[in-house]
Every structure is written in C-alpha cells, then in structure tokens.
C-alpha positions as a printed Julia matrix, in Angstrom:
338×3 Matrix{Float64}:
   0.0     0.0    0.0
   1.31    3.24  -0.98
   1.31    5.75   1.59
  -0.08    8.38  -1.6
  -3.22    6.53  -1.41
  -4.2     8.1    2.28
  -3.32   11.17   1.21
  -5.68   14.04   0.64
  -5.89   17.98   0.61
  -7.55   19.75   3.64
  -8.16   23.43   3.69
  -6.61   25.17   6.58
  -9.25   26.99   7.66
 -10.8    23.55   8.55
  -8.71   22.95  11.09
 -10.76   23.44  13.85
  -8.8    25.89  16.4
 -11.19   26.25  19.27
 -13.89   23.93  20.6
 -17.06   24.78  20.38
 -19.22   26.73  23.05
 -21.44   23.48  23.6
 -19.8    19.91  23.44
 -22.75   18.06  21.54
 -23.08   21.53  19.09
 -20.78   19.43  17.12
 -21.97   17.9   13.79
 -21.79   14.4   12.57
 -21.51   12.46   9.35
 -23.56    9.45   9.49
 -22.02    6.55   7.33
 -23.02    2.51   6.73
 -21.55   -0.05   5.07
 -24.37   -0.95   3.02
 -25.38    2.43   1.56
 -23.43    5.03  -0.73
 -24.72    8.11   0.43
 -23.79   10.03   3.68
 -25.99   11.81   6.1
 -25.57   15.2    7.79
 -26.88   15.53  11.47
 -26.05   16.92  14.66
 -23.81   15.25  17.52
 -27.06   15.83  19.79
 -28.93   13.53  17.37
 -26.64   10.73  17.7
 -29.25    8.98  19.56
 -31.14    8.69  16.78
 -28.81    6.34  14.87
 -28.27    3.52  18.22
 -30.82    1.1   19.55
 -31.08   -0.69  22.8
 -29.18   -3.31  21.84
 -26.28   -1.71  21.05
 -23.28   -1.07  23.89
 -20.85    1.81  23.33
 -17.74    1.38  24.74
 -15.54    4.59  26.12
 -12.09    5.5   26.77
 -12.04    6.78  30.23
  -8.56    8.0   30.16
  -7.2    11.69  31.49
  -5.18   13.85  29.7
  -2.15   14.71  31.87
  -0.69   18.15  31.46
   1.94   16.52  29.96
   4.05   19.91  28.23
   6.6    21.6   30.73
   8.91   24.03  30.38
  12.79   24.19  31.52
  16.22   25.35  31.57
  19.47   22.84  31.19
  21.92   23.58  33.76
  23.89   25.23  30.99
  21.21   27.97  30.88
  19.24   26.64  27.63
  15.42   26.47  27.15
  13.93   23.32  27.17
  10.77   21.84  26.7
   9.67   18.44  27.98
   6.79   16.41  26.89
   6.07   13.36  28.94
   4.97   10.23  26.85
   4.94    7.78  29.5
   4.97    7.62  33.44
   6.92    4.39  34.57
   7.2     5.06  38.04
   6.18    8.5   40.88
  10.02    9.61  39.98
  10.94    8.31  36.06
   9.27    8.94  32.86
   9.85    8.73  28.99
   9.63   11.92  27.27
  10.15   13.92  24.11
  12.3    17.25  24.53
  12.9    19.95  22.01
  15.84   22.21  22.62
  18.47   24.06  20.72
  20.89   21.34  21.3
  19.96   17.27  22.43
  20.64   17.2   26.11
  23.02   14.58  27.36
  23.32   11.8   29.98
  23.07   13.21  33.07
  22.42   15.84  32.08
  19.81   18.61  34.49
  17.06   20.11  33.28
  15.65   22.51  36.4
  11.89   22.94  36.03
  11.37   24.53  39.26
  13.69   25.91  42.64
  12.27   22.4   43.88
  11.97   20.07  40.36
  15.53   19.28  38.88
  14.82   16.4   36.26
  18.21   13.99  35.16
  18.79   12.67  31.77
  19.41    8.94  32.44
  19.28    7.33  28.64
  18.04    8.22  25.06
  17.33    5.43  22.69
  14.94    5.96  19.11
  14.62    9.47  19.94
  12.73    8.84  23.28
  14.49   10.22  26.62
  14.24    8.49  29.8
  14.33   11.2   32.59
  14.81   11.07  36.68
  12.69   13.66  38.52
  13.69   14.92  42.04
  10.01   15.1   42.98
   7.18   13.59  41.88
   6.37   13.6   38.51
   1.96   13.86  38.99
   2.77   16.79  41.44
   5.18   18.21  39.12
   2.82   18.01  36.32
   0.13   19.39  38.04
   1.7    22.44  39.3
   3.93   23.23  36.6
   2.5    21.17  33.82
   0.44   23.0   30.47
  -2.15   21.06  28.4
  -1.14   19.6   25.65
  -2.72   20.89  22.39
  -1.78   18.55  19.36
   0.59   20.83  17.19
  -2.05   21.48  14.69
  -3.55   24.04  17.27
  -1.69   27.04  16.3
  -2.11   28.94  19.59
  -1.0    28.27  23.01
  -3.25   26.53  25.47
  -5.62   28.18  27.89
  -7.39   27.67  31.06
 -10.91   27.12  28.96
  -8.25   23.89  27.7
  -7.95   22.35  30.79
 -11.2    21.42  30.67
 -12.28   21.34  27.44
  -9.22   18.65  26.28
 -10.92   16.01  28.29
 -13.98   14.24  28.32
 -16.15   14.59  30.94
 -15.63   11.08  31.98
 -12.08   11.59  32.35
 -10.58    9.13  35.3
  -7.43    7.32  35.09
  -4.44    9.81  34.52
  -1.79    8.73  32.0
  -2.56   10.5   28.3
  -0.74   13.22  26.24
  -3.56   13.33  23.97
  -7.33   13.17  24.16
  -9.6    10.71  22.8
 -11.36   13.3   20.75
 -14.5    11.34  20.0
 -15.46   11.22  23.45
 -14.94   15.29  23.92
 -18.82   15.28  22.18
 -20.31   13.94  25.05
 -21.76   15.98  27.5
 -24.47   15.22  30.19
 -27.36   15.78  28.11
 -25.99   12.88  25.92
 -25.42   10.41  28.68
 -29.31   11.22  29.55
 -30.49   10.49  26.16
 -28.55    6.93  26.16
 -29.8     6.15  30.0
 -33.18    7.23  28.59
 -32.86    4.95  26.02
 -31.33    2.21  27.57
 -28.07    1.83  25.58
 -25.55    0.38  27.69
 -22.02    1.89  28.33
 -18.88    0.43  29.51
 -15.26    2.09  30.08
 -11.83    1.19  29.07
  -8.84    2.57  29.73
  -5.65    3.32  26.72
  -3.33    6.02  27.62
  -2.85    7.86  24.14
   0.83    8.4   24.04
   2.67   11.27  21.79
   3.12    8.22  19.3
  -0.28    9.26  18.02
   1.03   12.31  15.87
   3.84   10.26  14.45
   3.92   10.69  10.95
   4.02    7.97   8.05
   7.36    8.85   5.94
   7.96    5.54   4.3
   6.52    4.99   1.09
   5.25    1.43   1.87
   2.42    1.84   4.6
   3.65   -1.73   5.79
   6.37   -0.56   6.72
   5.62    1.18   9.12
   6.63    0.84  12.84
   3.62    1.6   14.51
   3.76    2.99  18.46
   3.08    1.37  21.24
   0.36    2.54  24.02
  -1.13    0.76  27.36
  -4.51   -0.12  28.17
  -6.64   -1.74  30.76
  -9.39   -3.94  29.87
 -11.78   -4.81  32.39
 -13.51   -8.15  33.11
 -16.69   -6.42  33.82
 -16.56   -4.57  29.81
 -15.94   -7.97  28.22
 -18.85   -9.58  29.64
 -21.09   -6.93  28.2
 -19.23   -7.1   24.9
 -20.01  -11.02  25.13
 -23.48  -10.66  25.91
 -24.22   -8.0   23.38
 -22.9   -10.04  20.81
 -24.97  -12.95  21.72
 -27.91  -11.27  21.4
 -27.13   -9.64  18.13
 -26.54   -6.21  19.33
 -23.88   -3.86  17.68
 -20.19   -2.89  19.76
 -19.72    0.77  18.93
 -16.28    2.12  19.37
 -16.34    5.37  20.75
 -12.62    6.84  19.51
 -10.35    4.93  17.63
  -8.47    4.14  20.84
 -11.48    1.89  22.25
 -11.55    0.19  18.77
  -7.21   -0.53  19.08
  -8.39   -2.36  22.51
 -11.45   -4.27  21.65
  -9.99   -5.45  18.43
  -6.27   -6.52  19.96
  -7.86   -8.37  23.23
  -9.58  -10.6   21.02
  -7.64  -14.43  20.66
 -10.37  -15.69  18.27
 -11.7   -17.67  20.84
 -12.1   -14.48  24.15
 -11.52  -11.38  24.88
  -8.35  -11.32  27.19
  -8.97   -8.9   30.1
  -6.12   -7.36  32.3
  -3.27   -4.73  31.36
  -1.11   -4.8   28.39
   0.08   -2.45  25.42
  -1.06   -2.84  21.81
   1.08   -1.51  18.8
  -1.85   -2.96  16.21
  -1.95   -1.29  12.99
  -5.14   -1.29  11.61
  -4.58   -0.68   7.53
  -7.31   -1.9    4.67
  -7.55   -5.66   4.75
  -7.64   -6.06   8.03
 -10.63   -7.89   9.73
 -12.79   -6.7   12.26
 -13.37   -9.19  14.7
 -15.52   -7.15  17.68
 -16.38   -3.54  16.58
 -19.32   -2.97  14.32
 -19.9     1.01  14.78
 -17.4     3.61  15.4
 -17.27    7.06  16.75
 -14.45    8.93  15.55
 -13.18   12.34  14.73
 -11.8    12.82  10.96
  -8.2    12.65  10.74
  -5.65   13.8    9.51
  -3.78   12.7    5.84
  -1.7    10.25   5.99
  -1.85    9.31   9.2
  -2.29    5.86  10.93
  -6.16    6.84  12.04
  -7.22    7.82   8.38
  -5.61    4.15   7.32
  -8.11    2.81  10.25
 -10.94    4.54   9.07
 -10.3     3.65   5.54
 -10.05   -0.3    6.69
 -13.01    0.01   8.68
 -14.97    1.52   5.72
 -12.91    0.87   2.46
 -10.63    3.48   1.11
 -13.1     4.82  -1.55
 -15.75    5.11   0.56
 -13.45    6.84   3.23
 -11.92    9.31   0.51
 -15.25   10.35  -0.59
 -16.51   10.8    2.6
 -13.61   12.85   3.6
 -14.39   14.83   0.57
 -17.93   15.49   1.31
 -17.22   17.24   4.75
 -14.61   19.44   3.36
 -17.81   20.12   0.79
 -19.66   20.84   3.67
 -17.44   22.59   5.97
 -17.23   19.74   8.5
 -14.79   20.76  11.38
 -11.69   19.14  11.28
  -9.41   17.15  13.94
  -9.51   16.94  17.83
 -11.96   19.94  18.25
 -13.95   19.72  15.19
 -16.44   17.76  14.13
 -17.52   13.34  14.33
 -18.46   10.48  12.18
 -20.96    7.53  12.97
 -19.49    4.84  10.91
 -21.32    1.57  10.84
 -19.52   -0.95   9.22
C-alpha cells in the first residue's frame, strides 16, 4: 500500500482551532456499510442512529498536562513532553531544545523540580525527577494541544481537552470522540437504555507520528497501554450474543477491543497494543465507530479507511470538506457503521 493513497488535501481553515461553546453543538456524518450516500446531522442527534441493543464502549482515560517548560543547567530552554509515566520519579519523554541534552544531564523545572537525563534510545528520553512527577505536572505542567492548534493553550483547555468522563491519569492526547459527550448525551442513552462500559488506553505522543515511508507496511507503529476490564468484556459477550452492535467510541477503544480478542475471548487485564489497523484487516468485535476525521496520511485515516474501504473513506472525507465539516480533535464526528 502506498502511503499516496491516504493522502488528501484539507483546507486550513478547517482545522478546527477552538472547541465549540457546547460539546454536543458538534456535527456528525452518518455513514453505513451498506449504503453510498452520507448523512448530515447533529452530535445531539446521535441517539437517533443507536438502539437498545447496542453497547458503546468509552475510553475513560485523562489527559495529563503533559508539556513543561525548563532550563538545562547550561542555561538553555527546554521543553519536555512526557509520553509515559513508569514510576512516581521516572518517565519517557520527548524534549525539544536548541541542542539534544546529554546523559546526566539537568534540566531545572522549578527551585524544587531538577529532572536527570538517564538514557536516550529511538529518539525517546528516559528522565529522573527529584520530585514527583503527577505533582510536578500538576503544578507546573500545560495542556497539551496537538501541534495542529496554532495557539497556546488556555485555562478554557484544561477542561475542554478532556472528556467529561475523564478518570485514570496517564494520556498526552485526548480521545477526541469522546470530547462530544456531555451530560445531556449520557441522559439520552440512559433514557434509552443503551448500555455503556469504560476502558482505559493512555494515548501516548506516538499518536502524531507521521508515516514517511513509502510502503504503509512498513511502518513501525507505536506502542500505548490499556486496561481492559472483566466487567466490559462480559457486556461485549453478551451483546454479541444477542445480536446487538459494539460501537467504538474513539479509535483508541476500537485498538483495545480489536487486539484483546484471541479468536476464541476477549483477554482482560493490562497490556500495550502496537496494532496497525490498515485496509484488509478484519474486524473481529467492533461494528460502529465514533471517531473524529483525521488527519492525511496518518495511521487513524488508514483505520478509518479499513473500517470503511478506502473509496468510501476518501469520498466521505471529501464530502465534509464540501460541507465545511470541522476538522481534527476539536472539530467535528463520524458515525461509521460498518
């Protein structure tokens, strides 16, 4: 597969730069496998398109605020995005700086925060902190914003870069198809008894990798952890049974249902997944998903594109640039149904 295939041109002013004063305000493009058109509705409406049968399944992750800012005991800036916590004191991280910072290196963040280079391997830093890192981060820490949001974050960011259901920290990125959901949607789906469950995959910076090879395949997709609870595959078990539909809600919560699956159970526990999802692939346990669009490309579009077909996915793509769809983590959603 040639990565030109994924590829496809987006207007900037698309880009969606600020979220929107309402989370369900958002629209949505309704598309099924078995049908050519698309429909054009309202996040708020979403209801409209799910039955009782049907169990969506969340990603109940929290966005750490992950970015931090430094000087390297040799008095240059420094900034320090975590990827992954492994312990209260020592994390992998990306930095950007004037010049790579060495082994043992210091990197003060505060009169009381003094992180230590320890090792660098495939561009990923390992770093010691002198206090703990969740403290650190939430005293000194700044959202996140993906680097397609051309401004720097806010305090309206805090809040509005993470669902509402938000409860296990460990992310550097939202799972933006969740941000739709406010509590006049979870009323709708209690009122309509569709059934809910919660995973957990911390999104790691791995997510904005680009593609650069020319083969898709080739590819070395990233790593991220998850936690899959017993209680989640039961209903997924059950809902198949009785015929009802598993609907993804992010791309993240489809990576987890579809790599916990042995062809004979779903495995629960803790692990990571680095499953790349390209056209071809079968889908063993997720009939709809809830996603934003993304971006060309990328990993997520190739997902998409597998979970639809690429055709279907370019001309869909093509229709909300048509229609002004909002682009990216605080535009607009798609209701896929395989």
């Amino acid at each position: 597969m040639h990565i030109s295939e994924f590829n496809f041109h987006l207007p900037d002013e698309l880009i969606a730069q600020e979220p929107l004063e309402s989370r369900s305000l958002s629209r949505v493009l309704v598309s099924t496998g078995s049908n050519e058109s698309f429909v054009d509705s309202h996040f708020s409406e979403l209801i409209d398109f799910l039955t009782e049968d049907d169990l969506l399944v969340f990603n109940d992750t929290r966005v750490m605020k992950a970015r931090l800012k430094g000087e390297k005991d040799t008095g240059g800036e420094v900034e320090v995005m975590i990827d992954q916590i492994l312990s209260s004191t020592r994390f992998k991280c990306l930095i950007r700086a004037s010049r790579r910072p060495k082994i043992g290196q210091k990197i003060h963040i505060a009169i009381d925060v003094v992180f230590t280079v320890v090792r660098f391997a495939h561009g990923v830093f390992e770093l010691e902190s002198s206090a703990d890192i969740y403290d650190c981060l939430a005293r000194h820490g700044d959202t996140p914003l993906p680097p397609y949001i051309r401004r720097q974050p806010d305090a309206a960011d805090a809040d509005r870069y993470q669902t509402i259901y938000a409860k296990n920290p460990g992310a550097v990125a939202a799972p933006t198809a969740g941000l739709h959901f406010d509590q006049a949607m979870f009323e709708k789906l209690a009122q309509k008894n569709i059934k809910m469950a919660y995973l957990t995959l911390h999104v790691g910076v791995g997510t904005f990798k680009p593609v650069t090879v020319e083969n898709v395949l080739d590819h070395n997709m990233h790593s991220e952890r998850y936690v899959f609870p017993s209680d989640v595959a039961t209903l997924v078990s059950e809902t198949k049974a009785k015929g009802g539909r598993v609907c993804a809600v992010g791309t993240t919560s489809l990576r987890v249902l579809e790599s916990v699956f042995n062809e004979i159970e779903l495995r629960v526990g803790e692990g990571s997944t680095n499953l790349f999802i390209t056209p071809g692939y079968t889908f063993k346990v997720v009939d709809c998903l809830i996603t934003n669009f993304h971006l060309p490309k990328s990993t997520l579009f190739m997902l998409v594109s597998a979970f639809m077909g690429t055709d279907k996915m370019r001309r869909a793509y093509q229709h909300a640039i048509d229609q002004k769809y909002r682009f990216f983590s605080y535009g607009d959603a798609m209701f896929l149904i395989k």
